[in-house]
N, C-alpha and C positions, 0 to 999 in steps of 0.2 A: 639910624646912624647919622652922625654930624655931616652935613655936607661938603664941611671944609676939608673934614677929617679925609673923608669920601675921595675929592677931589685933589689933596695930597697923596696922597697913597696912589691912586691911577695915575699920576705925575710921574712918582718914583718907579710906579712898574714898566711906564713906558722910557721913560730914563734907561732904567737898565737893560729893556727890551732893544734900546737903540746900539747897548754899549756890547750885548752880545751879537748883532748884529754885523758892529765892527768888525769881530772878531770871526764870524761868519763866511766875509768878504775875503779876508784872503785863501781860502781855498778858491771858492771864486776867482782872483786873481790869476792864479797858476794854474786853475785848469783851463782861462783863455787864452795863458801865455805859450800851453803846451799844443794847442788845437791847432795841429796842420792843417784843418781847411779853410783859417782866415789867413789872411796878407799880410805881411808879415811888419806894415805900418799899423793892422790893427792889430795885433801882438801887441804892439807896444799902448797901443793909443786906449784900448778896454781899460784893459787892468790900472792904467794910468787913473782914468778915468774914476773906475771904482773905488783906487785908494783916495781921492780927492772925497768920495762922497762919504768913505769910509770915517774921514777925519771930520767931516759933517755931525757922522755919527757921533763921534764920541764927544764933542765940543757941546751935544745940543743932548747927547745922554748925560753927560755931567753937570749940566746945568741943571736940568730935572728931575735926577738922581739927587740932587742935593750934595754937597761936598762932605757929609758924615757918613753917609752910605759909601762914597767913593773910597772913602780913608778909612771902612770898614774892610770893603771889598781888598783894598790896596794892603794891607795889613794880613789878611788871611792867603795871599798869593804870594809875599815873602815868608811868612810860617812855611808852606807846602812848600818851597822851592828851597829853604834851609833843610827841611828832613829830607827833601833827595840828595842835597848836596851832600849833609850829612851819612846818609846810607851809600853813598858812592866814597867817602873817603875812610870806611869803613873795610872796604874791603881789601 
């Protein structure tokens, strides 16, 4: 296999590895935000924290996702999101 080939492809996996990660972190977020046994500055200060890295994520997975894959991904999540609209104004 081509190396370049090789080494774009592991680019775009970890791109998107990064962008579900993102997406990952907010539960994360709200399960430190819900955790009675921190203080209640770190309530705020984790999850703050995590959203900060979270936008890490997706700033540094769409760079190496490449922006055709984003505009694929991005494309196939308003499809899905018009057929529930759709089936919900159906009833």
């Amino acid at each position: 296999m081509n190396p370049a080939l090789l080494f774009s492809l592991l680019k775009r996996l970890i791109g998107v590895g990064l962008l579900v990660l993102n997406y990952l972190s907010y539960g994360l977020m709200i399960k430190l935000a819900a955790d009675p046994s921190l203080l209640a500055i770190e309530r705020i200060i984790y999850p703050t924290l995590i959203w900060l890295i979270g936008w890490v994520f997706v700033i540094v997975g769409i760079y190496l996702a490449g922006p055709e894959l984003v505009a694929k991904m991005k494309g196939f999540f308003v499809n899905l999101k018009n057929k529930i609209i759709n089936k919900n104004d159906d009833k």
